[in-house]
KOLVEXSE-133142 format. One record per residue: x, y, z of N, C-alpha, C in turn; residue in three letters. Coordinates in Angstrom, 3 decimals, m for minus. Each point is the difference from the previous one (the first is absolute). Layout:
% KOLVEXSE-133142
pt n_x->X	n_y->Y	n_z->Z	ca_x->X	ca_y->Y	ca_z->Z	c_x->X	c_y->Y	c_z->Z	r->ALA
...
% end
This chain:
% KOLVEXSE-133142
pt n_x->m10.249	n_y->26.728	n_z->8.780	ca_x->m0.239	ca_y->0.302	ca_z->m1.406	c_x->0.496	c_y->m1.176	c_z->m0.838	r->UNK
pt n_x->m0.724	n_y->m0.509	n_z->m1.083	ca_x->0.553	ca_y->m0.905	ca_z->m0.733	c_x->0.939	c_y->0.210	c_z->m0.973	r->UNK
pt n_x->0.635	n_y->m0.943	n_z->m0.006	ca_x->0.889	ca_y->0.404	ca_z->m1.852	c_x->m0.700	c_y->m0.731	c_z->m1.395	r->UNK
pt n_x->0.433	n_y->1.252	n_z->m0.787	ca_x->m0.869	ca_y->m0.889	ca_z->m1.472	c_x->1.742	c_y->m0.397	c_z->m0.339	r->UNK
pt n_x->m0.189	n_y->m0.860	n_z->m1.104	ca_x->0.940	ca_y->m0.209	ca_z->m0.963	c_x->m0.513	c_y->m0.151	c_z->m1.155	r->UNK
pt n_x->1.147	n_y->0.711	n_z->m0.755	ca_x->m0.425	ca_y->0.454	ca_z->m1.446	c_x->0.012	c_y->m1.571	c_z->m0.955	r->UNK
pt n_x->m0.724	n_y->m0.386	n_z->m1.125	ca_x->0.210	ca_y->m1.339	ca_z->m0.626	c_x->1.000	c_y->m0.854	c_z->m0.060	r->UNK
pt n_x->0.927	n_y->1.059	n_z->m0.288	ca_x->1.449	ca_y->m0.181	ca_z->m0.331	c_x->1.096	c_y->m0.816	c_z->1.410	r->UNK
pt n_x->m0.567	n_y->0.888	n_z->1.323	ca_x->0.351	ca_y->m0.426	ca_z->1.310	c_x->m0.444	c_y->m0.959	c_z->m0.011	r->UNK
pt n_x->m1.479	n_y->m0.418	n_z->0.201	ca_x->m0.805	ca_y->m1.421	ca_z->0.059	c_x->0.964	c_y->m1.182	c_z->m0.579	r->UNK
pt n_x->m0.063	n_y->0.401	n_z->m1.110	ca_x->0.638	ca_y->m1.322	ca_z->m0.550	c_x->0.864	c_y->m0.593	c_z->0.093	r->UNK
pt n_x->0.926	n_y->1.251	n_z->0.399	ca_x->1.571	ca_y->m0.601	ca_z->0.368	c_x->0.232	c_y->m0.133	c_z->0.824	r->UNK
pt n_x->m1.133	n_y->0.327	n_z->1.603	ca_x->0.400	ca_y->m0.992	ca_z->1.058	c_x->m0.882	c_y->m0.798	c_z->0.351	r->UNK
pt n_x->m1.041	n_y->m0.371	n_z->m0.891	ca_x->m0.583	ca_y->m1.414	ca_z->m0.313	c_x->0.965	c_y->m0.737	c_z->m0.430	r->UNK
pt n_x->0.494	n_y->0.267	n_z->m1.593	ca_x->1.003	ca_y->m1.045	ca_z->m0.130	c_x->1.446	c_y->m0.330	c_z->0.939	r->UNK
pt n_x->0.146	n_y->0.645	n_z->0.753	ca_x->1.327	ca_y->m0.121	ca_z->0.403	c_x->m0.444	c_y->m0.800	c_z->1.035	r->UNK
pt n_x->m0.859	n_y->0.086	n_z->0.822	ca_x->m0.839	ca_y->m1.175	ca_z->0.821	c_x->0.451	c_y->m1.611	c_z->m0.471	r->UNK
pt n_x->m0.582	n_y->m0.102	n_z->m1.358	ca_x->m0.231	ca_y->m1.147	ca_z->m0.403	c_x->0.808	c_y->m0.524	c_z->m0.555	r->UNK
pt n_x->1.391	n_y->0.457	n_z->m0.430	ca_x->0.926	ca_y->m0.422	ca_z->m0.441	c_x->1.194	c_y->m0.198	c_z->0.681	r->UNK
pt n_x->1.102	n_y->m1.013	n_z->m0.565	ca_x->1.443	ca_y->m0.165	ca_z->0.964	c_x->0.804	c_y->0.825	c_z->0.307	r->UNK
pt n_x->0.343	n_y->0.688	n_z->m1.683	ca_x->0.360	ca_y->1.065	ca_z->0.283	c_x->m0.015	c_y->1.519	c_z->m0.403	r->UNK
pt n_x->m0.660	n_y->0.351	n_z->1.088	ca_x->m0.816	ca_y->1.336	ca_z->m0.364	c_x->0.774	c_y->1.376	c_z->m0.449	r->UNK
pt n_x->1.376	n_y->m0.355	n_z->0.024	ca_x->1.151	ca_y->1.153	ca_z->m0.374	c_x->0.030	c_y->0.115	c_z->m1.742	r->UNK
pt n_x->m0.537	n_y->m0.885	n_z->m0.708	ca_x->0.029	ca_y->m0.143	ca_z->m1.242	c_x->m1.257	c_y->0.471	c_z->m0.808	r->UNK
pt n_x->m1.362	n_y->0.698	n_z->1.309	ca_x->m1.465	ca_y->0.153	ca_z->m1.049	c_x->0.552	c_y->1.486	c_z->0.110	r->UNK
pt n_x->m0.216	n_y->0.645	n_z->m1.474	ca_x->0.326	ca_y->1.095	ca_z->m0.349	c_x->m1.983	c_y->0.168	c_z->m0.930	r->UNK
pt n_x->m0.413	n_y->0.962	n_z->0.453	ca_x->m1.283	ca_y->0.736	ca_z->m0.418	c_x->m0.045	c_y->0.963	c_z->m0.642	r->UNK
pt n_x->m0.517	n_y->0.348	n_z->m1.005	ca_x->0.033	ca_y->0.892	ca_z->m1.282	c_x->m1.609	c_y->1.164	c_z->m0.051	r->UNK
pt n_x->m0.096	n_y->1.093	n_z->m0.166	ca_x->m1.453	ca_y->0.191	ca_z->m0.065	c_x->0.058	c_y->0.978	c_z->m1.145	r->UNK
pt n_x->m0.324	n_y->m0.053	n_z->m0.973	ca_x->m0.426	ca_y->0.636	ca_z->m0.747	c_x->m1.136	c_y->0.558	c_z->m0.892	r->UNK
pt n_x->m0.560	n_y->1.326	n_z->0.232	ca_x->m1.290	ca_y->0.570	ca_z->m0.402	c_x->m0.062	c_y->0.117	c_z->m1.620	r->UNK
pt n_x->m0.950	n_y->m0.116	n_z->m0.742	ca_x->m0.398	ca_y->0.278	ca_z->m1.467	c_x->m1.536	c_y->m0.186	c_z->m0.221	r->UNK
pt n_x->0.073	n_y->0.870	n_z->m1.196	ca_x->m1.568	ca_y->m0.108	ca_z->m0.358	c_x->m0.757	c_y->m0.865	c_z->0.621	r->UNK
pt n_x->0.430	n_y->m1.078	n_z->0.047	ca_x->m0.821	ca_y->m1.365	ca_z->0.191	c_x->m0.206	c_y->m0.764	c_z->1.452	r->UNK
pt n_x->0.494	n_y->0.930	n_z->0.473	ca_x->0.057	ca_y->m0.117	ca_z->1.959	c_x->1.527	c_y->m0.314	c_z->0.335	r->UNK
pt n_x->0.072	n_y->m0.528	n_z->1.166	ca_x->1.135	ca_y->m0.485	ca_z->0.607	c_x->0.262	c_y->m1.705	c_z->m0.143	r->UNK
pt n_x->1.248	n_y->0.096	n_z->m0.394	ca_x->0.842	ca_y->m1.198	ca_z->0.051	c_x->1.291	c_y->0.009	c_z->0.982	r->UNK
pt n_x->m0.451	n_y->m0.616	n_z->0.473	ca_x->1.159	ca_y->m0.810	ca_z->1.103	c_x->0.525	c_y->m0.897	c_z->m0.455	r->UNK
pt n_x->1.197	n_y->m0.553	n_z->m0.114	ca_x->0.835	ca_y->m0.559	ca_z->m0.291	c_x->1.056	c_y->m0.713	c_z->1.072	r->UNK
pt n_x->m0.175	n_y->m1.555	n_z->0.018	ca_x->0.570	ca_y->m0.710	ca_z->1.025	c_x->1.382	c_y->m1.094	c_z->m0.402	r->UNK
pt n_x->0.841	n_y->0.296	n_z->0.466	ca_x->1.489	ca_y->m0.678	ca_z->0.017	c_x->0.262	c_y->m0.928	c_z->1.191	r->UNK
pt n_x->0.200	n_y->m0.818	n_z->m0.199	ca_x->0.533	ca_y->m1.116	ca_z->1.172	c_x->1.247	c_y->m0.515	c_z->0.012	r->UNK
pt n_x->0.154	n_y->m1.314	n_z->0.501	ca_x->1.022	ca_y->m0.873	ca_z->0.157	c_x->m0.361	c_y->m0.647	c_z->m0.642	r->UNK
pt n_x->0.778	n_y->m1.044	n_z->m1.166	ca_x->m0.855	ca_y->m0.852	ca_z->m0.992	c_x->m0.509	c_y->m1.851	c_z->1.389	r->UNK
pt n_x->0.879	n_y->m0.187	n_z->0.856	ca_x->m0.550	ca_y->m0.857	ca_z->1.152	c_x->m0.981	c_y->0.676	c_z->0.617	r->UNK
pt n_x->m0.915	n_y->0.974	n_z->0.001	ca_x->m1.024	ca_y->0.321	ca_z->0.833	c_x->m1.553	c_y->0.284	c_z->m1.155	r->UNK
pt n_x->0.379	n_y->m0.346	n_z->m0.948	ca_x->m1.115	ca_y->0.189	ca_z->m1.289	c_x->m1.168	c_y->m0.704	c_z->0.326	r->UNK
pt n_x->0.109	n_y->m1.378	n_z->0.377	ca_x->m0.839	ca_y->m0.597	ca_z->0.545	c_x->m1.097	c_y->0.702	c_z->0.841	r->UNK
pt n_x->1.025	n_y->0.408	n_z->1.249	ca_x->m0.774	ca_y->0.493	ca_z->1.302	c_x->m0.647	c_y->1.052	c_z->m0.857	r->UNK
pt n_x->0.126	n_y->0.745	n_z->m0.827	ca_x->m0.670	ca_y->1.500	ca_z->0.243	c_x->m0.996	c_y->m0.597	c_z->m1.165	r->UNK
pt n_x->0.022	n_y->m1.120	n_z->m0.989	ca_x->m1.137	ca_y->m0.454	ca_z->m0.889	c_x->m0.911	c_y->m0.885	c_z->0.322	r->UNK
pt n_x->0.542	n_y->m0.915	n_z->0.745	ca_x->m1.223	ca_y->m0.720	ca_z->1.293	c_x->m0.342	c_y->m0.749	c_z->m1.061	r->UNK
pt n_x->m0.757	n_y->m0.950	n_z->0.746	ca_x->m0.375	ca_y->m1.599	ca_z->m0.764	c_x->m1.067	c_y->1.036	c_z->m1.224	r->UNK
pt n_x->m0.126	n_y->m0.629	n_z->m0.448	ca_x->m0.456	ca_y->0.495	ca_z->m1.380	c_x->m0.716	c_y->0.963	c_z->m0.101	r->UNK
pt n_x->0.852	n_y->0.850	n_z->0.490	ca_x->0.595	ca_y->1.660	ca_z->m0.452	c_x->m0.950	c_y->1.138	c_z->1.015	r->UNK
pt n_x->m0.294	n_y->m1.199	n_z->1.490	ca_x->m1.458	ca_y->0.646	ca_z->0.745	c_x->0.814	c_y->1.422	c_z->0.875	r->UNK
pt n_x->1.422	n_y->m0.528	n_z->0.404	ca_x->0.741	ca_y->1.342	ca_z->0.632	c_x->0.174	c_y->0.932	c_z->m1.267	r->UNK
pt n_x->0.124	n_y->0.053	n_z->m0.921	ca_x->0.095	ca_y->1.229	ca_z->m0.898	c_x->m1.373	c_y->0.529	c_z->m0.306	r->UNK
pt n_x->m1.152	n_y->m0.717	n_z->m0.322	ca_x->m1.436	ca_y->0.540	ca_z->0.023	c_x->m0.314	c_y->0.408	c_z->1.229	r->UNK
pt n_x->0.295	n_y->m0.217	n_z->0.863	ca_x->m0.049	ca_y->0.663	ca_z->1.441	c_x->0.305	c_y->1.598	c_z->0.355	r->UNK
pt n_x->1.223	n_y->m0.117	n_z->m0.886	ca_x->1.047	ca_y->1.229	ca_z->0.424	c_x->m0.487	c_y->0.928	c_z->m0.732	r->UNK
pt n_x->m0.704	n_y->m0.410	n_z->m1.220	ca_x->m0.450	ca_y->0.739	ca_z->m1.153	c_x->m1.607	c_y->1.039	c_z->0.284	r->UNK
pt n_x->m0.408	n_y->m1.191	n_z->0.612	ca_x->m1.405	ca_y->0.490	ca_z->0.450	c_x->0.039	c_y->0.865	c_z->1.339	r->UNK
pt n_x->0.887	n_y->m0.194	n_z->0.798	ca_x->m0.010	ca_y->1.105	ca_z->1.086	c_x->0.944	c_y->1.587	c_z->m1.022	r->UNK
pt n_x->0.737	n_y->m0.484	n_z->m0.688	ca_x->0.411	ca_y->1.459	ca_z->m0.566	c_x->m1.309	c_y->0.718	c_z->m0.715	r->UNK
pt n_x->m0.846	n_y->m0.786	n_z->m0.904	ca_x->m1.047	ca_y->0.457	ca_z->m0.142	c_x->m1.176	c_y->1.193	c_z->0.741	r->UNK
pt n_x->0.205	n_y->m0.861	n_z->1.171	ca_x->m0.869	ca_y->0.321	ca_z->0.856	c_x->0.691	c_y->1.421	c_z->0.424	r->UNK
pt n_x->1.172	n_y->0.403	n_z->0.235	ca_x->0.556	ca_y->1.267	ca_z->0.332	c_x->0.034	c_y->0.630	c_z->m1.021	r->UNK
pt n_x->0.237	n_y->m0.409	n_z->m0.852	ca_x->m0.478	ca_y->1.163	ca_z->m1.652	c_x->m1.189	c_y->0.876	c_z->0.286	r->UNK
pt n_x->m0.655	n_y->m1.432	n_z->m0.135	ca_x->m1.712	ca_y->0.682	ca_z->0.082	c_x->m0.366	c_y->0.950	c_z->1.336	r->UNK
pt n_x->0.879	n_y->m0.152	n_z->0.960	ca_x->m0.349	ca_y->1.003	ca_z->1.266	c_x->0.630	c_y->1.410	c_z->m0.719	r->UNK
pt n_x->0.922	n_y->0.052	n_z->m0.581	ca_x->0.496	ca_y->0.984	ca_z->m0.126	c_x->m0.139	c_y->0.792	c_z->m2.159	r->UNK
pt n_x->m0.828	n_y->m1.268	n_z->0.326	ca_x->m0.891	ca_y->1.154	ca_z->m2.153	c_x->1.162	c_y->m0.922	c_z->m0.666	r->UNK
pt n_x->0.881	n_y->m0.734	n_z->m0.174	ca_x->0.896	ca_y->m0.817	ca_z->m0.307	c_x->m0.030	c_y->m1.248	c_z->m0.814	r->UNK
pt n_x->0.405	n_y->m0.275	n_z->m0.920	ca_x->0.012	ca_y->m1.172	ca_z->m0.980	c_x->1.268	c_y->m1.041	c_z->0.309	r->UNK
pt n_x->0.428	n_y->m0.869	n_z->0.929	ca_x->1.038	ca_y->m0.193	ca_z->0.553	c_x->0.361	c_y->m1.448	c_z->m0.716	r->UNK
pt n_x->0.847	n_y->m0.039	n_z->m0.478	ca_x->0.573	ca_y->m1.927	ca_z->m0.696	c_x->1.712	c_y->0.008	c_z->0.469	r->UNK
pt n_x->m0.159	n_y->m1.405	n_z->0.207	ca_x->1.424	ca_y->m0.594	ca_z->0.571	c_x->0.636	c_y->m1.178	c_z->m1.310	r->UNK
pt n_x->1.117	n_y->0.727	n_z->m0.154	ca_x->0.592	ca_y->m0.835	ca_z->m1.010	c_x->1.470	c_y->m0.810	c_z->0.885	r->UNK
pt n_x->m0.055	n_y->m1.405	n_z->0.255	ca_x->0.684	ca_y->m0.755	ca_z->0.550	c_x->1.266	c_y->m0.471	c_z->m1.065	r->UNK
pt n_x->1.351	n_y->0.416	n_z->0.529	ca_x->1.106	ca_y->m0.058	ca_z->m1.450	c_x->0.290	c_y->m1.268	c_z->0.474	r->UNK
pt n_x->0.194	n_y->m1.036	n_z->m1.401	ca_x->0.682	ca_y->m0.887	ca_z->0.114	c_x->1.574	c_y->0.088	c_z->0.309	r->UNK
pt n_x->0.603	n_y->m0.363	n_z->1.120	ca_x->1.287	ca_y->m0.094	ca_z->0.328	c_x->1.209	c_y->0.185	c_z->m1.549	r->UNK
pt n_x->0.565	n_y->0.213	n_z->0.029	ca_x->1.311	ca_y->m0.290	ca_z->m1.115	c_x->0.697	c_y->m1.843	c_z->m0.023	r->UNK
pt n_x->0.035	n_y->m0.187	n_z->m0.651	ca_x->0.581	ca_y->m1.738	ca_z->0.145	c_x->m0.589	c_y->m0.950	c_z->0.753	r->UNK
pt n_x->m1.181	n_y->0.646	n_z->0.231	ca_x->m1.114	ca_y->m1.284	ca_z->0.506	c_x->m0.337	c_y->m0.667	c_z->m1.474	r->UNK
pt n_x->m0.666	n_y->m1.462	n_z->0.896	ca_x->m0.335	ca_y->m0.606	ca_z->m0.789	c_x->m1.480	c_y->m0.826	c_z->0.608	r->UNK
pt n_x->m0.550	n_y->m0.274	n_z->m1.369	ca_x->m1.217	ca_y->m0.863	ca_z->0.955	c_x->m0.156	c_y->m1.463	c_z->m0.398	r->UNK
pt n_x->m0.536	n_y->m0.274	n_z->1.147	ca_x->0.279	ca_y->m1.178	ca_z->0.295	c_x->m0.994	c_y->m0.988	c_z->m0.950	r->UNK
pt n_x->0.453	n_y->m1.111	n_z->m1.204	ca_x->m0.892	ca_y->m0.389	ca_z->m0.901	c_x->m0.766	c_y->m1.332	c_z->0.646	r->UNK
pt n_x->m0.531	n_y->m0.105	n_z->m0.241	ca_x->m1.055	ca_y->m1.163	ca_z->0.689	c_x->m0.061	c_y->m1.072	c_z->m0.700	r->UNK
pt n_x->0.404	n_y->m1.053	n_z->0.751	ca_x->m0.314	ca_y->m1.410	ca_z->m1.091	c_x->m1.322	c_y->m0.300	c_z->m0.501	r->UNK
pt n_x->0.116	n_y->m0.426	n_z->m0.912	ca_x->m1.376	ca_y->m0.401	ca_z->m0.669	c_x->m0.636	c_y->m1.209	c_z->0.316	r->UNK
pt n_x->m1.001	n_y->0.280	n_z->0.980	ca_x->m1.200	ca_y->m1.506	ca_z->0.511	c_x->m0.036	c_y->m1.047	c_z->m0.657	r->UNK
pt n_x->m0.009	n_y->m1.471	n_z->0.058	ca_x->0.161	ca_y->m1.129	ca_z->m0.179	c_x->m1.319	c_y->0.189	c_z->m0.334	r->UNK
pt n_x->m0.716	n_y->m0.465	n_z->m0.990	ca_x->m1.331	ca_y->0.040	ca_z->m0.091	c_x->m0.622	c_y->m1.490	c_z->m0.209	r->UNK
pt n_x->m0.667	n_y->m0.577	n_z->0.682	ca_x->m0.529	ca_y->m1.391	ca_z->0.126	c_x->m1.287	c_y->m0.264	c_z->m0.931	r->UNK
pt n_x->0.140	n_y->m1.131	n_z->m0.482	ca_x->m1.077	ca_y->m0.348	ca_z->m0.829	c_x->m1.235	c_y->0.007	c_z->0.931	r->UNK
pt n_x->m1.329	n_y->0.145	n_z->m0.275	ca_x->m0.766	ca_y->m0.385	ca_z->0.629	c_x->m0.218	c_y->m1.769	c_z->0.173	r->UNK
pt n_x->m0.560	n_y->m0.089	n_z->1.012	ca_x->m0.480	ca_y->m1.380	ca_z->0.354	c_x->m1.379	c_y->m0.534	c_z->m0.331	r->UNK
pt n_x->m0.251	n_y->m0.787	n_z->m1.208	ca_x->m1.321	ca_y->m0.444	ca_z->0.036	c_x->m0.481	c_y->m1.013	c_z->0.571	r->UNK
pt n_x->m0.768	n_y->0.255	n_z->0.275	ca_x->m0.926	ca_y->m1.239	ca_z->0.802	c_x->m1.540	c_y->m0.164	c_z->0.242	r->UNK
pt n_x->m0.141	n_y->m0.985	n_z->m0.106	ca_x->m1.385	ca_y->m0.678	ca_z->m0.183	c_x->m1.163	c_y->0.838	c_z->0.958	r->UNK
pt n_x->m0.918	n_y->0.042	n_z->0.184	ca_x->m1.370	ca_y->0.381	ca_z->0.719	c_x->0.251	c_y->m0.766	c_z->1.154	r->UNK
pt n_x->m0.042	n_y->m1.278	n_z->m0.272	ca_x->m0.344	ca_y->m1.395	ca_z->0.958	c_x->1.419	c_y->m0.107	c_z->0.584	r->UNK
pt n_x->1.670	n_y->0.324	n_z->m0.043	ca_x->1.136	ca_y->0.465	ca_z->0.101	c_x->m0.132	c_y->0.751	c_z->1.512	r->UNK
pt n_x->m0.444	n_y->1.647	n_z->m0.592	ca_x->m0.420	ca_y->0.954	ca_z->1.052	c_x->m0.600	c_y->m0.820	c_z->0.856	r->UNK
pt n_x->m1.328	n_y->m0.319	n_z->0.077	ca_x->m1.282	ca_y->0.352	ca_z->0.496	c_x->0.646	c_y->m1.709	c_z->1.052	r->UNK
pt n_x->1.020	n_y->m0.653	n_z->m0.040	ca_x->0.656	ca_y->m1.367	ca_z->0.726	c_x->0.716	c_y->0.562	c_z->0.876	r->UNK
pt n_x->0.177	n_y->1.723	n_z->m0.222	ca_x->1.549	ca_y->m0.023	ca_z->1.388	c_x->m1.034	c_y->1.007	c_z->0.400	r->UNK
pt n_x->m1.108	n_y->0.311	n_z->0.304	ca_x->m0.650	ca_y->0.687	ca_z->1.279	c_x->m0.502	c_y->m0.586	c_z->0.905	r->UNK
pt n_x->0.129	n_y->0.576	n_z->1.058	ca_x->m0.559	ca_y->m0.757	ca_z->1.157	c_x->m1.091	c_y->0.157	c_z->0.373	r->UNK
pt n_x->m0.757	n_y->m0.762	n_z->0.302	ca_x->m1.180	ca_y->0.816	ca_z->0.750	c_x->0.095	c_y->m0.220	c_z->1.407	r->UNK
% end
């Protein structure tokens, strides 16, 4: 016989999979008018892992909860908490280079045939 797991199960031993340390994901589920919200807590060092290069592990996680909503008549969204005293990381700002002009006859001297 198989086992189901309820959304709430799914997620939290999906995430605990993917993270360092899995003693710290605490999962929230709460029903209202507006369907179910799940609610996800981490380690602020494992934020990364569970948001994935630009944000493809959290659209991931999102769309399979979906998908169990909808098996079960369900409106299902995952709200990912930002850690407490995290911070994010600011990005230097690109060196931006002038363009290079150059002649027709310039180009058309450095191809080879």
């Amino acid at each position: 016989m198989s086992e189901t797991f309820t959304d709430q199960e799914f997620l939290e031993f999906t995430v605990k999979l993917l993270v360092d340390n899995p003693e710290d994901v605490k999962v929230e589920r709460k029903i209202d008018e507006m369907g179910v919200l799940i609610t996800l807590d981490v380690n602020q060092k494992d934020m990364g892992m569970v948001i994935g290069r630009e944000g493809a592990t959290a659209k991931a996680l999102r769309t399979i909860l979906r998908v169990i909503g909808a098996r079960n008549n369900a409106r299902v969204n995952l709200k990912i908490n930002e850690p407490a005293g995290s911070e994010r990381a600011t990005r230097e700002p690109r060196e931006v280079r002038e363009p290079q002009k150059k002649s027709l006859d310039e180009v058309m001297g450095n191809i080879q045939i």
